[in-house]
C-alpha atoms as one frame of an Amber mdcrd trajectory, in Angstrom:
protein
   7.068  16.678  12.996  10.106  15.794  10.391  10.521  18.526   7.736  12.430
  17.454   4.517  13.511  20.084   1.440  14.899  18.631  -1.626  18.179  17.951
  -0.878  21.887  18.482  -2.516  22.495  16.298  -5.697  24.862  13.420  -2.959
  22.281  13.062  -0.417  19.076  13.044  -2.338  20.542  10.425  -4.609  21.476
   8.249  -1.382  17.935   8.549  -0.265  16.412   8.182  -3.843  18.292   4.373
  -4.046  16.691   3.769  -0.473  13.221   4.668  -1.105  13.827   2.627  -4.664
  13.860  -0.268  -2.022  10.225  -1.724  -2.351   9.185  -5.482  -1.701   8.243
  -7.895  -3.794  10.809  -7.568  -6.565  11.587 -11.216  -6.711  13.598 -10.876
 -10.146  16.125  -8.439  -9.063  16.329 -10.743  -6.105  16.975 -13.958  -8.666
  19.501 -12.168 -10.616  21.752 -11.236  -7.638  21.764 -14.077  -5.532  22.385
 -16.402  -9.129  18.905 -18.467  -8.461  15.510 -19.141  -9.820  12.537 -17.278
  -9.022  10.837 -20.495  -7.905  13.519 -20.921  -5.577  12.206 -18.107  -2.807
   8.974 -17.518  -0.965   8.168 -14.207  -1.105   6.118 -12.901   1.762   7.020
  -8.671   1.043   3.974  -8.706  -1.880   1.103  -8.606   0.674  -1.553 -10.174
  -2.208  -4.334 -12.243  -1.379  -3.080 -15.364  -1.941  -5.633 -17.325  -0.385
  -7.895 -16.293  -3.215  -4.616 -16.221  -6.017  -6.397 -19.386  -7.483  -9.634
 -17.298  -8.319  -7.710 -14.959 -10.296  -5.417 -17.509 -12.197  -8.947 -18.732
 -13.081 -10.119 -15.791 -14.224  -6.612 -14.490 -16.334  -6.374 -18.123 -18.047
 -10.101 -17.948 -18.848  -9.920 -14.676 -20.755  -8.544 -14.469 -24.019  -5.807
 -11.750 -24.469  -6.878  -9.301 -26.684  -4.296  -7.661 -29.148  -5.788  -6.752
 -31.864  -6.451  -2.749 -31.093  -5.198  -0.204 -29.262  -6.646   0.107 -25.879
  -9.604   2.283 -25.206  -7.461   5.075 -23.692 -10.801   6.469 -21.788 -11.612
   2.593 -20.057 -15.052   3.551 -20.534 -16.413   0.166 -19.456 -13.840  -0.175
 -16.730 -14.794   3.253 -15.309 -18.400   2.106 -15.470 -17.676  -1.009 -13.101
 -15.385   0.997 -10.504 -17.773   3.899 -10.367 -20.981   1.263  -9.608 -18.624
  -0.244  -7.138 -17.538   2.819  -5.414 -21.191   4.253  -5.432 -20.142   7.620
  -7.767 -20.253   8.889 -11.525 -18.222   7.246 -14.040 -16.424  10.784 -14.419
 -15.220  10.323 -10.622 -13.333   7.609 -11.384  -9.419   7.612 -13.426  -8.283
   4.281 -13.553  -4.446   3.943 -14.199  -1.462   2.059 -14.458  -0.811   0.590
 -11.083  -1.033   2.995  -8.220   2.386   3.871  -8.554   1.923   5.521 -12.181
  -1.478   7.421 -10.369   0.854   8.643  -7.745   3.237  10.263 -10.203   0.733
  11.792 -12.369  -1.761  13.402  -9.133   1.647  14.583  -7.334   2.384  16.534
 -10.855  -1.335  17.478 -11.984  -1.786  18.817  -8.862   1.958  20.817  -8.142
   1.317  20.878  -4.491   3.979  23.540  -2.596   4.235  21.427   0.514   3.117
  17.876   1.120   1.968  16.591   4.680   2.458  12.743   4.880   0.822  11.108
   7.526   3.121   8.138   8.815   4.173   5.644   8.420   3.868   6.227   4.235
   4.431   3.797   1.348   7.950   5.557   0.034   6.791   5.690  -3.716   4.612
   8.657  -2.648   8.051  10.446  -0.752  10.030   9.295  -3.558   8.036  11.007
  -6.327   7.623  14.185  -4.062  11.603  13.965  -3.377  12.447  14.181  -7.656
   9.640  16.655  -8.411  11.483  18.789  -5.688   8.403  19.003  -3.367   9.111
  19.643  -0.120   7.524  18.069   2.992   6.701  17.039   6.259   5.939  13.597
   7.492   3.933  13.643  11.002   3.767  10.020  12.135   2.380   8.664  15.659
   4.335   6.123  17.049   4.836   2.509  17.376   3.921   2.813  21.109   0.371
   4.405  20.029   0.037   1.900  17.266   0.242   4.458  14.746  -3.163   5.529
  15.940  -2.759  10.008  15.616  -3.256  11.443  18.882  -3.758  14.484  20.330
   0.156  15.207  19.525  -0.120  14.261  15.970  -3.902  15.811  15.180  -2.588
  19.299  16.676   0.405  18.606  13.972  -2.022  18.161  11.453  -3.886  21.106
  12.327  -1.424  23.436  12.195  -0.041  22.138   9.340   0.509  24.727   6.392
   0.646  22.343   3.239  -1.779  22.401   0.305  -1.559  18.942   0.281  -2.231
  15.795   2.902  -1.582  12.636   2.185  -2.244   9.219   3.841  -2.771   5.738
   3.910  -5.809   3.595   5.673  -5.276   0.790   6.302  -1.932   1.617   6.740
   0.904   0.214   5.148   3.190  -0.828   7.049   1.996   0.395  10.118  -0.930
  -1.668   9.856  -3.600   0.286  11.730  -7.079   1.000   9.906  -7.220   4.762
  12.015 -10.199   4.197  14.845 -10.287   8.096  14.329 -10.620   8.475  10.350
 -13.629  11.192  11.142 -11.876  13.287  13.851  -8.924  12.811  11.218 -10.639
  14.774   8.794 -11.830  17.358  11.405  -8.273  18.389  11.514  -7.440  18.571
   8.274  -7.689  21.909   6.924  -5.412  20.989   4.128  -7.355  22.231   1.006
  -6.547  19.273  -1.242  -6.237  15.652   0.746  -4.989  12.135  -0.779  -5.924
   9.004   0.553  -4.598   5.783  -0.285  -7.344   2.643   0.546  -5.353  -0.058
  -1.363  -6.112  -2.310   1.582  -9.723  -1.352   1.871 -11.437  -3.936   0.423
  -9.350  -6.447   3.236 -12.331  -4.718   5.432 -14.776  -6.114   3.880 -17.523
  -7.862   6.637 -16.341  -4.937   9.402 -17.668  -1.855   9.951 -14.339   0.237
   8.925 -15.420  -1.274   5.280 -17.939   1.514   4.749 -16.185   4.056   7.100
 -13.069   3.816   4.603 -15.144   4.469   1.261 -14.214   7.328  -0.782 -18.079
   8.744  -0.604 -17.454   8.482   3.556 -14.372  10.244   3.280 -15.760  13.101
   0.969 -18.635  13.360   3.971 -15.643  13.534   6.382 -14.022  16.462   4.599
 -14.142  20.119   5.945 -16.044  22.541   3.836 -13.842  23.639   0.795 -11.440
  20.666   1.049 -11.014  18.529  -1.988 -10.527  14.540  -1.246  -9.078  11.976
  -3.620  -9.128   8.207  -2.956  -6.119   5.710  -4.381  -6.962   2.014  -5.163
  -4.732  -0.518  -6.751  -6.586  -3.986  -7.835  -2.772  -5.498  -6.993  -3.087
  -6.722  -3.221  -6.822  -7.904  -2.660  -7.329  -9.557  -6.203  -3.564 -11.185
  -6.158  -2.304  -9.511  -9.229   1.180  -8.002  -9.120   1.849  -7.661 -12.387
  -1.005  -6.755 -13.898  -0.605  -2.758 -13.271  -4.293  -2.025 -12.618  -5.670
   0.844  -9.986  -7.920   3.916 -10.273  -8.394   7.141  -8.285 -11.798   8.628
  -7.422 -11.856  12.484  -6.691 -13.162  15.621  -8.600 -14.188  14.988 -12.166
 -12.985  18.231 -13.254  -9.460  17.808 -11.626  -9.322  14.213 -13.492  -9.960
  14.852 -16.255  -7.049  17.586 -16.400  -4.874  14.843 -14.918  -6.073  12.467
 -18.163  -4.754  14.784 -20.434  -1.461  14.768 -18.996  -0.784  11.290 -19.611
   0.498   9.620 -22.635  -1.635   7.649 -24.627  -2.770   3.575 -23.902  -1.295
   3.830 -20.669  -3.764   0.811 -19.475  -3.802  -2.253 -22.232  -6.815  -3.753
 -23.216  -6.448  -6.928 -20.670  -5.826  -4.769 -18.167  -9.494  -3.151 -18.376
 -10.660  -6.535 -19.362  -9.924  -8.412 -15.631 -10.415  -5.389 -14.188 -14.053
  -5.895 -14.762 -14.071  -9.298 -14.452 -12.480  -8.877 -11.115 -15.391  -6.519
  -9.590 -17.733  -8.972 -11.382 -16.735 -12.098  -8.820 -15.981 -10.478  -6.002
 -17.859 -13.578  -4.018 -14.806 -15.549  -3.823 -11.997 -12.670  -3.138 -14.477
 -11.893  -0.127 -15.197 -15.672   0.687 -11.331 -16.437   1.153 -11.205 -13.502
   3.869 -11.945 -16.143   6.444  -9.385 -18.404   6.299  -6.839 -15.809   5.723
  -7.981 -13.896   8.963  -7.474 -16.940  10.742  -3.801 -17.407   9.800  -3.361
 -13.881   9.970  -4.041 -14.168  13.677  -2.336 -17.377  14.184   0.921 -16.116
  12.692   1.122 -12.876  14.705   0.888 -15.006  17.757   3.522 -17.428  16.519
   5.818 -14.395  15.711   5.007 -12.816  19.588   6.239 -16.131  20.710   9.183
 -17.152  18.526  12.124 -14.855  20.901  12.583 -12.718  17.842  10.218  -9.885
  18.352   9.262  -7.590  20.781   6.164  -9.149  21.898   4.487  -5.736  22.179
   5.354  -4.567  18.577   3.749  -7.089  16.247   1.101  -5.580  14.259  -1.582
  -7.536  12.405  -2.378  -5.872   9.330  -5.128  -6.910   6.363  -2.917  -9.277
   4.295   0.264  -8.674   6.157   2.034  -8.545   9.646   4.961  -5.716  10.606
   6.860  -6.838  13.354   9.474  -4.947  15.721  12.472  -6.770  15.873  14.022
  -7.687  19.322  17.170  -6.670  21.279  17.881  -3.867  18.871  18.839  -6.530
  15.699  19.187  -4.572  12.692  16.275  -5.361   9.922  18.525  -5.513   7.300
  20.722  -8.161   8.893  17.306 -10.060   9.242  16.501  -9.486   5.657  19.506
 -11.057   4.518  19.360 -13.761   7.279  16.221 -15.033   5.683  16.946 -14.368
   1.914  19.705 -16.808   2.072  17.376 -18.686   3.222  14.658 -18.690   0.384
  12.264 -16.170   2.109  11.769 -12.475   1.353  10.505 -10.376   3.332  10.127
  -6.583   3.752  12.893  -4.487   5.809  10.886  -1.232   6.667  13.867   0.968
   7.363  13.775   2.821   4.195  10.011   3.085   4.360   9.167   6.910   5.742
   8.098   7.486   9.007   9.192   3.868  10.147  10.953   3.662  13.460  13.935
   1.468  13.311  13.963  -2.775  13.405  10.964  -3.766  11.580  10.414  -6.499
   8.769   6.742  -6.828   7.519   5.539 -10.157   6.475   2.332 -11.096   4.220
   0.066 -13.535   5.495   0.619 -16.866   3.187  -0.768 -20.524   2.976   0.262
 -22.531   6.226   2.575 -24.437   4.148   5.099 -21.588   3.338   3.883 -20.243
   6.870   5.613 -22.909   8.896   9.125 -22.681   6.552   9.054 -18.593   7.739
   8.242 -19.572  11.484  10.955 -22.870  11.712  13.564 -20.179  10.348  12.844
 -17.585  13.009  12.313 -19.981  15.462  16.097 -21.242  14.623  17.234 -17.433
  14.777  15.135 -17.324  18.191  17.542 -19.156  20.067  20.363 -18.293  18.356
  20.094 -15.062  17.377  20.622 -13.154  13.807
């Protein structure tokens, strides 16, 4: 088990700018290489893009509504997440993004000590490194698929934070945890966070309804406290929208709500979040197709002399892949960048071992310009 401390002013900046490192920031990308946004394909976002057509639908069908301020309680947006996640209205907080719900639970709740269970999406390590939280990351490795073992649950066990947090299906390690019960047996943690942004991928499969917030609160030990995180981002292909909830305690909600400033989530916002839960049908029908090249692509990628056969993960919208021959993933990053792809370099993501790049599962079109540039790098190397 790593243990981290906030660190000296020098080396918590340097690891502040590498956690700042998250995909999908196609601008920044734009600006520093002097080109267009339309000139890349960028497979670090992980959406749904085989149902992004239902949702420009749905945005340019809905007028935008400006005329008032926001309802800052998203009554009837609170109302459609709570019948969808089967509790009370007053379980449910939805937010800016997930990455504004993980700055305000980290400082409503003022844990001591944070356990992350690896590999961890860095905006949660991030937020715990500037609020000067320490913790400990406990992640089971690549050879295990992630997957906790006996190792990793005695870790857990023993573990003396006051707060757990982790991610299933996990990103990037891609594993949806076989064990999420026997997870929970372990965790004596009093207050536990779980982030399911990649739950609704599940949908059709049995780890669907054994990844619900409800299941997980069934899970819990006696006197432990569980919180879910969702983000409407990846499964309904909408980046930058800023649109997720948590579901939890009503009681310890509600004191988060009053922490934040007001009109944090606009109008629109609470508008297509509705709409969104309302035509679920197609989101779930476009599954298929994207399983499909999901698997297709992870076998192309075992095959293309890049990877280490044995370390390509298939994940719910996206693929994390262990470079071969020890080639650096930032080499690879810029490799492909130059070459009008983006894709994720997990290095700076916590609990990540060494070499990996994650890729989202896209159309076949952009598909086959990824795989002819690593099959080019294949032979030659990076």
């Amino acid at each position: 088990m790593d243990t981290y401390a906030p660190r000296t002013p020098l080396g918590r900046r340097r690891a502040e700018d590498d956690l700042a490192k998250h995909g999908g920031d196609v601008y920044a990308l734009a600006r520093k290489l002097h080109k267009d946004v339309a000139d890349f394909i960028d497979f670090s976002s992980n959406t749904h893009v085989f149902a992004a057509r239902v949702t420009e639908n749905l945005v340019s069908g809905t007028r935008y509504p400006y005329e008032h301020y926001p309802d800052t309680d998203a009554v009837l947006l609170r109302e459609a997440i709570a019948a969808h996640e089967n509790c009370s209205p007053a379980n449910i907080l939805p937010g800016n993004g997930s990455s504004e719900l993980i700055w305000l639970a980290l400082t409503a709740l003022s844990p001591r000590k944070i356990l992350f269970i690896g590999p961890m999406f860095s905006e949660y390590v991030r937020a715990a490194m500037l609020l000067g939280i320490e913790y400990d990351i406990v992640t089971p490795p690549d050879s295990q698929e992630f997957v906790c073992g006996p190792k990793e649950l005695r870790a857990i066990w023993d573990s003396n934070a006051d707060l757990a947090v982790l991610c299933t299906p996990n990103n990037p390690g891609a594993v949806t945890y076989p064990n999420i019960q026997e997870l929970f047996e372990v965790l004596r943690i009093p207050r536990v966070l779980v982030d399911t942004t990649y739950r609704e991928f599940l949908y059709g499969w049995p780890e669907y309804d054994a990844n619900a917030h409800t299941a997980y609160a069934r899970y819990a030990r006696t006197g432990v406290s569980v919180f879910s995180m969702n983000s409407f981002t990846k499964f309904f292909a909408c980046p930058g929208l800023r649109l997720g909830y948590l579901a939890g305690d009503a009681t310890a909600l509600a004191r988060m709500a009053k922490r934040r400033p007001p009109w944090m989530l606009s109008t629109f916002a609470q508008v297509m979040g509705i709409r969104f839960l309302e035509n679920l049908a197609p989101y779930r029908e476009a599954l298929s197709p994207m399983r499909r090249q999901g698997e297709e692509t992870a076998m192309r990628l075992r095959l293309c002399g890049c990877f280490d056969p044995e370390r390509v993960f298939l994940g719910p919208s996206f693929i994390t892949a262990g470079l071969a021959h020890n080639a650096p993933a930032s080499v690879a990053r810029e490799k492909l960048l130059h070459r009008g792809v983006i894709v994720r370099d997990c290095d700076s993501i916590p609990g990540m071992p060494p070499g990996y790049l994650r890729m989202q599962i896209r159309l076949p079109a952009d598909t086959r310009v990824l795989l002819d540039i690593l099959a080019w790098h294949g032979e030659r190397g990076w």
